[in-house]
N, C-alpha and C positions, 0 to 999 in steps of 0.2 A: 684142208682138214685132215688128209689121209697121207698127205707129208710127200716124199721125192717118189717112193714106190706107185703111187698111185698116178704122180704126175707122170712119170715114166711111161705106163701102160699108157695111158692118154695119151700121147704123143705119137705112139706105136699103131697106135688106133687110126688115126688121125692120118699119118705119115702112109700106113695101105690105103684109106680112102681117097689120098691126093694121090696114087698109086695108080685108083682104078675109076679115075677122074672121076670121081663121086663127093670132090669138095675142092674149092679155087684153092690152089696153090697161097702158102704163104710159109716163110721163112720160119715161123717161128713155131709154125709146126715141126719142125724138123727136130732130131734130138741134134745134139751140140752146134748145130746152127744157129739154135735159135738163144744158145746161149751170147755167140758172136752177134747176130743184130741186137739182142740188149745192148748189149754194152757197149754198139755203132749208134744207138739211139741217145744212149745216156752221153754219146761224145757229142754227138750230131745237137741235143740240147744245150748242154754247157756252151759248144759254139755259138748257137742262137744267141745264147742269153751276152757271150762276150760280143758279139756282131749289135746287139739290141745296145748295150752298156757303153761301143765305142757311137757309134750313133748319137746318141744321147749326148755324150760329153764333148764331140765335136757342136750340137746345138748349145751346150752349157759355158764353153772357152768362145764360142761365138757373141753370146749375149753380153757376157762379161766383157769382151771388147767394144760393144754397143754403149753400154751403159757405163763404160768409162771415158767412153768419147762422149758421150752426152754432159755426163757430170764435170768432166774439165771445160766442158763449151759453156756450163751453163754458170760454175763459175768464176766464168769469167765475164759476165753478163750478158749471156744473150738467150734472152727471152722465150726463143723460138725451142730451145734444149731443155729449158725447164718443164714444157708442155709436152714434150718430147719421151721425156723421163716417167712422167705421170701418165704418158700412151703405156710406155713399156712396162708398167708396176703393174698396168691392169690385163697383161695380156698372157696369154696362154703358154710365152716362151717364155717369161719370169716365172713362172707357178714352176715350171720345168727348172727352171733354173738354181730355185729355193733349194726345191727338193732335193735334186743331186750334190750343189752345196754342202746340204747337210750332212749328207753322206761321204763325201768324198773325202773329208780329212782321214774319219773314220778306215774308209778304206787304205787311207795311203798307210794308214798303223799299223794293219792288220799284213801288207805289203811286208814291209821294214820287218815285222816279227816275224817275218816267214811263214805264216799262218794261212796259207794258199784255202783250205777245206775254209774256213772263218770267212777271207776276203771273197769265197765263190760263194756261199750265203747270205750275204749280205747286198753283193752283186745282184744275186737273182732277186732279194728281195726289195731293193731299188727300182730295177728293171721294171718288177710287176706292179710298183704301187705307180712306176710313171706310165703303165699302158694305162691302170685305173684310170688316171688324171687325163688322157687324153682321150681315154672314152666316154668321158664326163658322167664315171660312175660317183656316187658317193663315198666320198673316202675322207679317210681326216689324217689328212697327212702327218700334222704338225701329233699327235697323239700315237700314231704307228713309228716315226720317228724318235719320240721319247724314250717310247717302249722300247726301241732297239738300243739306244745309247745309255740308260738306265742296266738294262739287262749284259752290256757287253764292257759297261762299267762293276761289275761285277767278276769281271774276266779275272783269269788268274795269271795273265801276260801284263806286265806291267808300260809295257810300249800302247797297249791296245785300251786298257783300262783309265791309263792317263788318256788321251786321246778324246776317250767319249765323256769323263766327266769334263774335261774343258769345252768340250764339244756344249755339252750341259750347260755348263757355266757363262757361256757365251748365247745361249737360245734364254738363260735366264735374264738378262740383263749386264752382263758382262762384256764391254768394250774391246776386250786385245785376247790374246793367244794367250799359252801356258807360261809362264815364267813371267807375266807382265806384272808393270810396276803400278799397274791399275787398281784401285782398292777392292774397288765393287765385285770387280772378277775375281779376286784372290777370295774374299770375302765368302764367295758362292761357290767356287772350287772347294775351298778346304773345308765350307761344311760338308759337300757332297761326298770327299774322303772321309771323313771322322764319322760320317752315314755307316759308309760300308766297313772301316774299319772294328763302328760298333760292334756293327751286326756281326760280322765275324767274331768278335769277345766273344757276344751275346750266345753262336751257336757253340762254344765250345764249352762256356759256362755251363748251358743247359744240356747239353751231351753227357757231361761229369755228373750232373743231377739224376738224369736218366736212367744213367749205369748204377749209378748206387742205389735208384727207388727198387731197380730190377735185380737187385743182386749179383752183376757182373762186375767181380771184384778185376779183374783181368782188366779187362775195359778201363774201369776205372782210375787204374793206378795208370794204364796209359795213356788217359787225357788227361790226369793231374802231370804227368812230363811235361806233356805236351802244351799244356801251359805254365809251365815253371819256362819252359823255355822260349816262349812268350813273354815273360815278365823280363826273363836274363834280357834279351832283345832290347825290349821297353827301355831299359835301363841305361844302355849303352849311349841312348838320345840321349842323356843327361850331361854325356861325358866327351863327345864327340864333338868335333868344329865342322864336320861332312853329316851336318843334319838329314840332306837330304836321302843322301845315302845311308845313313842309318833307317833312315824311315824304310825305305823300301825292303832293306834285308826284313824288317823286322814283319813288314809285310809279307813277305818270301816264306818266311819262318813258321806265321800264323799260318797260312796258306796251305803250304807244305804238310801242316799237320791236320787240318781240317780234311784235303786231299786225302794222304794215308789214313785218316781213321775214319774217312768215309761219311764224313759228317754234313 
């Protein structure tokens, strides 16, 4: 409340009473000490959290070798793999398994992008929802999930963004990976882009609305650019044999401009 000056004095305070042994000793009484154990703590967590995350996915590369030796034994008919299978669907190291599933592609995006801050949030919030799961709080995985790949499908990396709507697209009903020749999945994919692509017209449209109700001609004329040059974009799909690649610039563009005008 009273900002670094008061924190200061505190500390001063603090730092003579552990002086004249009139309070236990701790580091973080100290001045610039205690700025070094923060940020040994904030290292010493992140480790936790990688130490908790490789754990985890040596249980996760374990099960997936279980359940693919089951699945090839079973067929190939024996009986005994199929009940085997059905052990494993109900057991606490598949629930585990789901979960990091989910996440992992995601993560390996966020890898690839170089987007380290991104992949260590996401990390952590895997980590926490699998200690949930194994303290048999109640969680709903399958909805905190959504929530993460809805929202990171909104990302403005295009490695990361693709990623979680496939990700989407495959929790929806969708059979294969990105580029598959799958109907269903492309089907569910490419609405989930023309989602977000709307919504991005939609805030830019309504930004231009804004500025002219409020009288910011300034404003105004720089998101009317900024969708001229949105439209030039658009355009260029018409004309192009590298659809895909036009899609994305045009992406890039919209993006780009929503970013700079803060929208």
């Amino acid at each position: 409340m009273f900002g670094g000056w008061f924190s200061t004095a505190d500390k001063l305070v603090k730092m003579g009473e552990t002086a004249f042994s009139d309070r236990e000793f701790d580091w973080r009484n100290m001045l610039i000490a205690n700025r070094v154990v923060k940020t040994g703590d904030e290292r010493t967590a992140d480790r936790k959290v990688k130490n908790e995350f490789f754990k985890y996915k040596d249980g996760y590369e374990a099960t997936k070798r279980l359940l693919k030796k089951y699945e090839e034994a079973a067929n190939g008919g024996a009986l005994d793999y199929a009940r085997k299978i059905d052990w494993l669907h109900h057991s606490k190291d598949y629930g585990r398994f789901l979960i990091f599933d989910s996440y992992n592609g995601l993560l390996d995006a966020y890898r690839e992008s170089g987007d380290m801050a991104g992949q260590s949030e996401v990390m952590r919030e895997m980590v926490d929802l699998l200690h949930d799961y194994d303290d048999d709080k109640p969680v709903n995985a399958e909805n905190v999930i959504d929530s993460r790949l809805r929202q990171t499908m909104m990302s403005t990396d295009s490695i990361v963004s693709k990623k979680a709507a496939s990700e989407l697209a495959k929790r929806a009903g969708g059979k294969d990976g990105y580029g598959s020749s799958d109907k269903a999945y492309n089907t569910i994919y490419t609405s989930l882009r023309n989602d977000v692509d709307l919504d991005e017209d939609t805030k830019l449209q309504v930004a231009e609305s804004d500025a002219k109700e409020a009288g910011d001609k300034a404003l105004e004329s720089e998101i009317r650019k900024a969708r001229l040059e949105v439209t030039k974009a658009r355009k260029e799909l018409e004309t192009t044999s590298d659809r895909e690649a036009a899609m994305e610039h045009l992406r890039r563009v919209r993006r780009g401009a929503i970013e700079r005008l803060g929208i």
